[in-house]
C-alpha positions, 0 to 999 in steps of 0.5 A, spaced: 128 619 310 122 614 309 116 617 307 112 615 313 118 618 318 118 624 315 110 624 315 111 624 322 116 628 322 113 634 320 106 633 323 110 634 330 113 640 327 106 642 326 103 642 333 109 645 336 109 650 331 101 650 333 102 650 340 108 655 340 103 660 337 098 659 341 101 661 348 104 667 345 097 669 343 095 667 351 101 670 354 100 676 350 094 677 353 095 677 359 101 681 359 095 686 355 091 684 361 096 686 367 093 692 370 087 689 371 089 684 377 091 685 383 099 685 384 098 678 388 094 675 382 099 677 377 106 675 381 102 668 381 101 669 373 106 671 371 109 664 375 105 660 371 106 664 365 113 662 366 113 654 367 109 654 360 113 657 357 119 653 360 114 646 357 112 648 350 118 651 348 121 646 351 117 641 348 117 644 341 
């Protein structure tokens, strides 16, 4: 593989591998978090949770 793919390359996996960890952070706070909202505010939640995770780890 040349030089500047393998750059490339390995600077992708970097930001996935960013990314992946800071939705994990986001979502393990709210996941802390669940009791403090009403049960409507955190179906909706948990509904977005959901879809990005679907899109990061999808674009990772």
């Amino acid at each position: 593989m040349a030089t500047s793919v393998w750059t490339w390359w390995s600077l992708l996996c970097a930001v996935s591998l960013i990314n992946v960890l800071a939705w994990s952070a986001s979502a393990a706070l709210l996941w802390r978090r669940s009791l403090t909202f009403d049960p409507t505010t955190w179906a909706l939640i948990r509904v977005q949770i959901i879809l990005s995770a679907g899109y990061v780890f999808g674009c990772a």
